[in-house]
C-alpha positions in Angstrom: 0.0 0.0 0.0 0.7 3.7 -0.4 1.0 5.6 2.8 2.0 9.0 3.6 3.0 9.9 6.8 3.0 13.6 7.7 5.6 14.6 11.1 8.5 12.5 11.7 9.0 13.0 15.5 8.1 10.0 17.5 5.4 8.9 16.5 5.7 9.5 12.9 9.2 7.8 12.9 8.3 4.8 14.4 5.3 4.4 12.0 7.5 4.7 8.9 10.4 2.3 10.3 7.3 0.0 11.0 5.7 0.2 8.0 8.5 0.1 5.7 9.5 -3.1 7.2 6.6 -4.3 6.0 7.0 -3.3 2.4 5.0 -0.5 2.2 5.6 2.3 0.1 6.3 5.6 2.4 6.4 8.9 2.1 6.9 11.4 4.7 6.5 15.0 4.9 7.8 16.8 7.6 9.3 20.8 7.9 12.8 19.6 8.7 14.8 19.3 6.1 17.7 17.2 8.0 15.2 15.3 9.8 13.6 14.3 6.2 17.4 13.6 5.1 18.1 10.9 8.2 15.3 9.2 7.5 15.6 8.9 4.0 19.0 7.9 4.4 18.3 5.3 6.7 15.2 3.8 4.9 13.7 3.0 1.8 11.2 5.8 1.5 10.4 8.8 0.0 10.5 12.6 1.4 8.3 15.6 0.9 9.5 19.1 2.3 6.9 21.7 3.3 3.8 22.4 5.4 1.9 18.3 5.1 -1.5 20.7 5.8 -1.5 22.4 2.6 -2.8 21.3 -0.5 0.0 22.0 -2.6 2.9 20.1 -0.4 0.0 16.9 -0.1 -0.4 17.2 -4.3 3.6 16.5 -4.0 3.6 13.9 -2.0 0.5 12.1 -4.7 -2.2 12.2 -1.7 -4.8 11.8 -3.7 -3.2 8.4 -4.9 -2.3 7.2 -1.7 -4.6 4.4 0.5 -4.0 5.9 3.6 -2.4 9.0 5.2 -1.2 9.4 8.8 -1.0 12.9 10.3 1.1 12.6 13.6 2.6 15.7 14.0 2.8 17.6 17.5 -0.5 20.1 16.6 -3.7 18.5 16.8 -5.2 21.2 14.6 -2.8 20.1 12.1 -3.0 17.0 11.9 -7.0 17.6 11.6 -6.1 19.7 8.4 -4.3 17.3 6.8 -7.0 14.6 7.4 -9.5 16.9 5.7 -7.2 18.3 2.7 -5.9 14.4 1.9 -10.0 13.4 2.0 -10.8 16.0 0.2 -8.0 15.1 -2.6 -9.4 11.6 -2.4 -7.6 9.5 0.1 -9.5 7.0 1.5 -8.1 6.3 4.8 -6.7 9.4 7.2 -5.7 8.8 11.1 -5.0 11.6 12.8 -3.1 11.8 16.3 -5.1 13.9 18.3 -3.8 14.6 21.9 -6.0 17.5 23.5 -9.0 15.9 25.8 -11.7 18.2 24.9 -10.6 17.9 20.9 -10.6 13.9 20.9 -14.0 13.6 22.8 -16.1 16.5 20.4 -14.2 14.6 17.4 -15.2 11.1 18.0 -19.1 12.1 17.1 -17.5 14.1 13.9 -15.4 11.5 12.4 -17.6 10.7 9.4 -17.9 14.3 8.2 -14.5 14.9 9.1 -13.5 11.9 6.8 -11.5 10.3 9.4 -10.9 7.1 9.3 -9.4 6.5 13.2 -8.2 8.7 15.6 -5.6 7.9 18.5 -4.8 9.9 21.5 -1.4 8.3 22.5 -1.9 9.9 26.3 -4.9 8.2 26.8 -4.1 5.0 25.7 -1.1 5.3 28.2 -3.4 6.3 31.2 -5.3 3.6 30.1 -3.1 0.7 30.1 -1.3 2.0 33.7 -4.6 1.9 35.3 -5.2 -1.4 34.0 -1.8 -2.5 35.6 -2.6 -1.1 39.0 -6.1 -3.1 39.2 -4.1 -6.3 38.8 -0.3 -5.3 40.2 1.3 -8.5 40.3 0.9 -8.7 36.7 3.6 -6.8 35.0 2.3 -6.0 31.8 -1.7 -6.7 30.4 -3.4 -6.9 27.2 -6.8 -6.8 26.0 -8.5 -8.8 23.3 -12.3 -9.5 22.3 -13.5 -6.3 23.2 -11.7 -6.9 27.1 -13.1 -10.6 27.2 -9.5 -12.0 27.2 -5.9 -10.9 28.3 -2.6 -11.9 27.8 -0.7 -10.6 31.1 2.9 -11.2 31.8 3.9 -12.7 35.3 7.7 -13.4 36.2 8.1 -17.3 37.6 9.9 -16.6 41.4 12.1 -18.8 42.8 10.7 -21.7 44.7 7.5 -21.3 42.5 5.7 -25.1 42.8 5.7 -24.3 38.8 9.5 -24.1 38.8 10.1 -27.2 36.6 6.7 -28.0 35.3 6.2 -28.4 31.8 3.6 -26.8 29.9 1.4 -29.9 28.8 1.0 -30.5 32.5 0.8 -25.9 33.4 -4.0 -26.4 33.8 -3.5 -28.7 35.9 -1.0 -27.4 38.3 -2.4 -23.8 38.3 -6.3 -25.4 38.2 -7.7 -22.5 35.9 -7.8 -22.2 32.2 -5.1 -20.4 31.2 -2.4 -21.0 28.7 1.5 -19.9 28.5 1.8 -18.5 24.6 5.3 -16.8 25.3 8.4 -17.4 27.7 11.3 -15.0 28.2 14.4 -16.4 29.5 17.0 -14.1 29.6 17.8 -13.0 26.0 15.8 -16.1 24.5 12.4 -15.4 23.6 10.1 -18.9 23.1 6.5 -19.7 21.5 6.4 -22.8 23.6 4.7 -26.5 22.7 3.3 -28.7 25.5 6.7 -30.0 26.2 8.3 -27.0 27.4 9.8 -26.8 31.1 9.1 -23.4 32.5 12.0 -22.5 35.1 12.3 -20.0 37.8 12.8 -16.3 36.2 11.2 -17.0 33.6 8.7 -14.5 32.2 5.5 -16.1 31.4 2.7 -14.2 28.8 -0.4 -15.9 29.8 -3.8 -16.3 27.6 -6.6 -16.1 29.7 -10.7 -15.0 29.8 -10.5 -11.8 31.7 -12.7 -13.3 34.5 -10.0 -15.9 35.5 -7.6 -13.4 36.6 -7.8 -13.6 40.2 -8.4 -16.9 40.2 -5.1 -17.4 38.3 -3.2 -15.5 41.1 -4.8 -17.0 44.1 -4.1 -20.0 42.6 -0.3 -18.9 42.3 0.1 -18.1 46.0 0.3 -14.5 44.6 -0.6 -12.2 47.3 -2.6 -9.4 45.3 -2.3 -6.1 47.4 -5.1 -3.6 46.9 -3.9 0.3 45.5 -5.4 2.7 47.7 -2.8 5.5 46.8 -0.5 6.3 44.4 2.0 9.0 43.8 2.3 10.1 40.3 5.5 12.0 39.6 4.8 14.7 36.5 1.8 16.7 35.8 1.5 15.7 32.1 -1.9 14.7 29.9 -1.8 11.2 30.9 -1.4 12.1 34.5 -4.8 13.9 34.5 -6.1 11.0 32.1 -4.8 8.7 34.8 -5.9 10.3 38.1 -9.2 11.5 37.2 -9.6 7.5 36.2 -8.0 6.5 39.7 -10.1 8.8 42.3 -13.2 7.9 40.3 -12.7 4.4 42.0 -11.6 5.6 45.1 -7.8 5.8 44.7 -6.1 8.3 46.7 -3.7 10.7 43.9 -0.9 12.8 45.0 0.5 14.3 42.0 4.4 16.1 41.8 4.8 19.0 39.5 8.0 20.6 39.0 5.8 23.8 36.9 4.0 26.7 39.6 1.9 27.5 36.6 1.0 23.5 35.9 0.2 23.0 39.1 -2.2 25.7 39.3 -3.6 24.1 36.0 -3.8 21.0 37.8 -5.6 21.9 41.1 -8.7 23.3 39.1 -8.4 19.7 36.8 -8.3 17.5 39.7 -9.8 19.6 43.0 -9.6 16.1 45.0 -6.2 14.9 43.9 -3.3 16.6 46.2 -1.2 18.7 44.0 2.3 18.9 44.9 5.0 22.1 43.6 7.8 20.5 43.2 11.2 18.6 41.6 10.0 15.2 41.5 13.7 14.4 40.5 14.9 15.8 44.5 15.3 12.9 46.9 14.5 15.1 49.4 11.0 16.2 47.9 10.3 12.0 47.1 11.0 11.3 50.6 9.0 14.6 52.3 6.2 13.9 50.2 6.2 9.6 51.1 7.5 7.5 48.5 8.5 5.0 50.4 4.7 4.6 51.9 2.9 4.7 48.6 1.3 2.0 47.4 2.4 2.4 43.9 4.5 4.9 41.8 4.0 6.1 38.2 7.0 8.7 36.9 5.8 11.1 34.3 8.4 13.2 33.6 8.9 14.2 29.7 12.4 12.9 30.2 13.3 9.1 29.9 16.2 9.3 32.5 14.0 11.8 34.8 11.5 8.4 35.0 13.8 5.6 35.0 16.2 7.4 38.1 13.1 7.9 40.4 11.6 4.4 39.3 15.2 2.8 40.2 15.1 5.0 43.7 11.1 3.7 44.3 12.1 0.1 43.8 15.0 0.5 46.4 12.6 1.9 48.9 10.1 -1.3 48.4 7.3 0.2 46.9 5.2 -2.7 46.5 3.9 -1.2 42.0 6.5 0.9 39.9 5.3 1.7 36.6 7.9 4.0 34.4 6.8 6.0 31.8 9.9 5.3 28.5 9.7 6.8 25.3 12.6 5.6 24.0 12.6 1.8 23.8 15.1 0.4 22.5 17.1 -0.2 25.6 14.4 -2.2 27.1 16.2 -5.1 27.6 18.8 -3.5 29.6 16.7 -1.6 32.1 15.3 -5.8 32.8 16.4 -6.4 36.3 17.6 -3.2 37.2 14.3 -1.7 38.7 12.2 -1.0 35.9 10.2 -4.4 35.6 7.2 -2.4 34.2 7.2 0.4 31.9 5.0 1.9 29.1 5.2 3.6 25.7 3.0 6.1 24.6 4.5 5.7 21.0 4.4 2.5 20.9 0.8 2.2 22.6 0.0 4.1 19.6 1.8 3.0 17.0 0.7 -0.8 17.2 -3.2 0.7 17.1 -2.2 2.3 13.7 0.0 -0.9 12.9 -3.2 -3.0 13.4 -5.5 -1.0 11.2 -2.9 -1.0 8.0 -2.4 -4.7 8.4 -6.5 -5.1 8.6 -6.8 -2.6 5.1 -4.8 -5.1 3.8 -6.7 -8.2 4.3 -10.6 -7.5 4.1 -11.6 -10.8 3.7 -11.2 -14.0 5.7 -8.9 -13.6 9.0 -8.3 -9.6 9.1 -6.8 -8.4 11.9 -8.6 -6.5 14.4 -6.1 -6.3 17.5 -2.3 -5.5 17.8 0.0 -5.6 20.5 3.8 -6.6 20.2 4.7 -8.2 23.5 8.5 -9.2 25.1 10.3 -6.7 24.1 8.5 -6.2 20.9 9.8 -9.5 19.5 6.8 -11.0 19.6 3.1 -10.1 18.1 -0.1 -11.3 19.8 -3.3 -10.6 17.1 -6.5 -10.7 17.3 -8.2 -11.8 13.9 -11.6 -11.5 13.0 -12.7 -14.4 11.1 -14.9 -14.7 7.6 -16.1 -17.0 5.3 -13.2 -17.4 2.9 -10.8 -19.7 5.0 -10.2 -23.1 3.7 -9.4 -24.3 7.1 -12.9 -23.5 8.7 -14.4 -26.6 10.8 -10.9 -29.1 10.9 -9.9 -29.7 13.9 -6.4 -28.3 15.2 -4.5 -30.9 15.7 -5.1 -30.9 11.5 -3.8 -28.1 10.9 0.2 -27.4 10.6 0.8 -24.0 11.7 4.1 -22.0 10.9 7.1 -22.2 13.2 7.3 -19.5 16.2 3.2 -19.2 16.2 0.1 -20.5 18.2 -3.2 -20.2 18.5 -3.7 -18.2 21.8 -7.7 -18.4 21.9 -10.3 -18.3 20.0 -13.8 -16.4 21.3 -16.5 -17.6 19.9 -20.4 -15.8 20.6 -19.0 -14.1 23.8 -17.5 -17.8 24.7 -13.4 -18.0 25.5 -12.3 -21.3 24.6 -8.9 -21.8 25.8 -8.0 -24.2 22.9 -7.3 -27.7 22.6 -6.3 -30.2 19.6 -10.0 -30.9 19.3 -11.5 -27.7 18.6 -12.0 -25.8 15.2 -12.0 -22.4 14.2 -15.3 -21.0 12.6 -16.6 -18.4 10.5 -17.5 -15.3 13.1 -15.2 -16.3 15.6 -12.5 -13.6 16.5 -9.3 -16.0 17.3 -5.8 -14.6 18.8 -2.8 -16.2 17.3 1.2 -15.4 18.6 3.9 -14.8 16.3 7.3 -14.0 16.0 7.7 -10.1 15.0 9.7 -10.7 12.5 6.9 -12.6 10.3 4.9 -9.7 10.0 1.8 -12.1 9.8 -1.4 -9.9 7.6 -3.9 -12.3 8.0 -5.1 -15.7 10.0 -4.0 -17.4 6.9 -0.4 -16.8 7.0 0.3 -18.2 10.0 -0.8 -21.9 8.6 1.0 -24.2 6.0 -1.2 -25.3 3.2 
């Protein structure tokens, strides 16, 4: 497909790295003339100079010819131009990044006239999945298929764990819920295990399982599951309001650090029963004043990546029991494993796997398309949700019949508002939405490409 990417911050750099690695054909436009070089140097894409709003820069850059355009620039109102002028030059498809609360909610009823196709507020998303951590905070990461029906959450095996050992074929029994292991991290190794795998202590488990089986997995784990009845959130940014107005509606207490008098000010009108702190959330002294070390759970929001991970590091050293760090930059995950930062989150990529999953479902309209994305350890591996039609030769055999790729799995397959947690003997149907696991690096489109014909 065509796509044109307009703003190559972030976001917009992530997207075209993404997509080009998947054989699209990319062009961005962006103001910045070295910015446009890097990138161009770097990938196989095309570059556009100029203002991506204006018709003339977007008739360049062959808009009009393109399937889809993505406007993820750091102006909402900008991006909502560009939507409108590439719809009105007849591109099909727009998504715009829009970040401002009052903007995204008056939007969503506008979209059609608007001719957007999707829009994705990258703060909310973020505010979204953190809360959704804290509910369950033994789990370190969680994500949500079949409109929230299932999850795949990550858990890290401890030593002396009665699973230490156990291989999977024999995982339902021992943990007496149905559940299933679809990826292990052990160290550097990443595994899509079969039933004879041997799980060991430290290993990182990412578990399939119907939302409503959650506790019941823990309890069943000997994992004591503390309650979060306050949290400290370091950084008065959009996904800090986002986040505590979602936290005090359930009756979470919020104390909230600001560095900014002017924020805070901004802040205390925002959130009237959230206690707004002025201050360096970076200053020991400050962290220890205000009571890290009794919170129930910290979440850093600075805008700067070491800002968040020095304060996480400093939380986890005081014992507080849920540390969640905000990283933009990702691709020193891996090293910040086992050095404090056991759970972080990524706006960009939060929203880049949302825009991911749409291009992959313009694709493939017909048969398996994909509904859900979300790369999980590390980002080498993809869990998908597919949403399947009538056009699959393999409807009605039975799994143990079909030969799937190496490195994927059938995670789960939902069928009528029903989570079967599958076995050899079941079958995949027209209507059902399934989720399958695959390596990253396959790239997988559609339900079909994960099976051998």
């Amino acid at each position: 497909m065509k796509i044109v990417i307009v703003g190559d911050g972030k976001v917009g750099s992530a997207l075209t790295v993404q997509l080009a690695k998947e054989g699209h054909d990319v062009v961005v436009i962006d103001s910045n003339k070295l910015v446009l070089a890097e990138a161009q140097q770097s990938l196989d894409i095309n570059v556009v100079h100029g203002n991506g709003a204006t018709t003339k820069v977007q008739n360049q850059a062959n808009v009009g010819g393109s399937d889809l355009l993505i406007a993820a620039t750091s102006a909402d109102e900008t991006n909502l131009l560009c939507c409108i002028t590439a719809h009105k030059l007849g591109c099909a498809h727009t998504i715009a990044r829009v970040r401002d609360p009052e903007y995204y909610s008056q939007l969503y009823d506008w979209k059609d006239e608007l001719g957007l196709s999707m829009m994705i507020n990258p703060e909310l998303s973020t505010a979204s999945e953190i809360f959704r951590l804290l509910q369950y905070p033994s789990f370190l990461r969680r994500d949500s298929f079949a409109k929230g029906r299932v999850e795949i959450v990550e858990i890290e095996l401890e030593e002396g764990s009665f699973l230490d050992g156990c291989t999977l074929m024999d995982f339902p029994k021992k943990v007496k819920v149905q559940v299933l292991v679809c990826a292990v991290q052990r160290g550097s190794e990443v595994f899509i295990p079969d039933g004879r795998f041997q799980l060991r202590a430290g290993d990182r488990l990412h578990v399939t399982a119907p939302s409503g089986n959650l506790a019941k997995f823990l309890r069943n784990l000997g994992v004591a599951q503390r309650k979060i009845k306050n949290v400290l959130i370091i950084g008065g940014s959009r996904i800090a309001i986002y986040l505590a107005g979602e936290l005090m509606r359930v009756g979470v207490s919020v104390k909230l650090i600001e560095k900014d008098a002017e924020r805070c000010a901004q802040l205390s009108d925002l959130l009237p029963k959230a206690t707004v702190i002025h201050g360096d959330g970076s200053d020991r002294n400050i962290l220890d004043t205000e009571g890290l070390a009794q919170a129930d759970a910290v979440v850093t929001l600075t805008d700067f990546d070491e800002e968040n991970l020095i304060i996480s590091m400093y939380a986890n050293y005081l014992g507080v029991y849920k540390v969640i760090t905000k990283i933009n930059r990702t691709e020193f995950n891996e090293v910040l494993t086992g050095k404090g930062i056991d759970c972080a989150v990524s706006p960009k990529d939060l929203c880049c796997n949302g825009i991911v999953s749409y291009v992959r479902a313009m694709g493939n309209r017909h048969g398996g398309s994909i509904v859900t994305l979300h790369r999980i350890v590390e980002d080498k591996v993809e869990a998908l949700e597919f949403q399947v039609g009538k056009g699959l030769p393999f409807l009605g055999q039975s799994l143990t019949k079909l030969r799937l790729k190496p490195g994927t799995l059938i995670a789960c397959i939902n069928r009528r508002g029903k989570t079967i947690i599958p076995s050899g003997g079941d079958t995949i149907e027209a209507g059902d939405s399934v989720i399958a696991v695959a390596t990253a690096d396959m790239a997988i489109q559609n339900l079909s490409d994960i099976v051998i014909e």
